[in-house]
N, C-alpha and C positions, 0 to 999 in steps of 0.2 A: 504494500500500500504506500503511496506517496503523499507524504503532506509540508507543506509548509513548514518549518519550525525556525523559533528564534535561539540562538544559543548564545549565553554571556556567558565571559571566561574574567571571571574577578582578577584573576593573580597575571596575564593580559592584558588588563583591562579593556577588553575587545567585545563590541558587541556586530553578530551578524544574523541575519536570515540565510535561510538555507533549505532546497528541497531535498528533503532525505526521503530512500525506500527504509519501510520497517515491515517484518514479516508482521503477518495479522493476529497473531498473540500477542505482539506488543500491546502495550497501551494506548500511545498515539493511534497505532491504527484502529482501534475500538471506536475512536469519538464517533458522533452521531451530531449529525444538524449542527447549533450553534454552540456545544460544550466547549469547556477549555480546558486543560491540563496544562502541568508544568511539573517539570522531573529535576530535584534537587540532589546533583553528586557532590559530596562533600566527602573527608576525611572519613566520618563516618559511616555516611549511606555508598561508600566507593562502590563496593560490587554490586549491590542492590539500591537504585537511587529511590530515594523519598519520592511519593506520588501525590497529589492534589489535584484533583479531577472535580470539577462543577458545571452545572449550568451558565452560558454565557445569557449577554444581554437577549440576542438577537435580532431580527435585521428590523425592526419596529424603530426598537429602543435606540440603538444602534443612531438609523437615520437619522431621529431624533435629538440625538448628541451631537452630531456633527453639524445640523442644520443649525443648532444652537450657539455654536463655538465660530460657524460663518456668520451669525448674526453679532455675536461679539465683537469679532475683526471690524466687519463696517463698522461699526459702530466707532470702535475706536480708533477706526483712520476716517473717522469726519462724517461717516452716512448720516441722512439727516432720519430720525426716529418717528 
């Protein structure tokens, strides 16, 4: 399965996107619809990373957000209200 994924490297400090294949036992490849996940490798979780798997906004709320943050910008380079 191929998805999207973001990967930050603290000790790097590098952040990137990235399309990766993951077989379909992974976790990433399980999401459905608008979930999100995010896999924490640390010193501790090194071999098995931390999981955190939830419901995303979705593409409503989503729009929503973004229409909102474009109304902000006008706004604050001079649109008249």
């Amino acid at each position: 399965v191929l998805r999207y994924v973001g990967v930050v490297d603290i000790i790097k400090q590098k952040g990137d996107v990235e399309l990766r294949k993951y077989k379909k036992d992974h976790p990433f490849a399980q999401l459905s619809g608008s979930d999100n996940i995010i896999a924490f490798t640390t010193e501790r979780y090194k071999k098995q990373p931390l999981i955190v798997r939830g419901p995303g906004a979705g593409a409503e709320v989503t729009a929503g957000g973004v229409f909102s943050d474009i109304l902000r910008l006008a706004s604050y380079l001079g649109a008249p209200s």
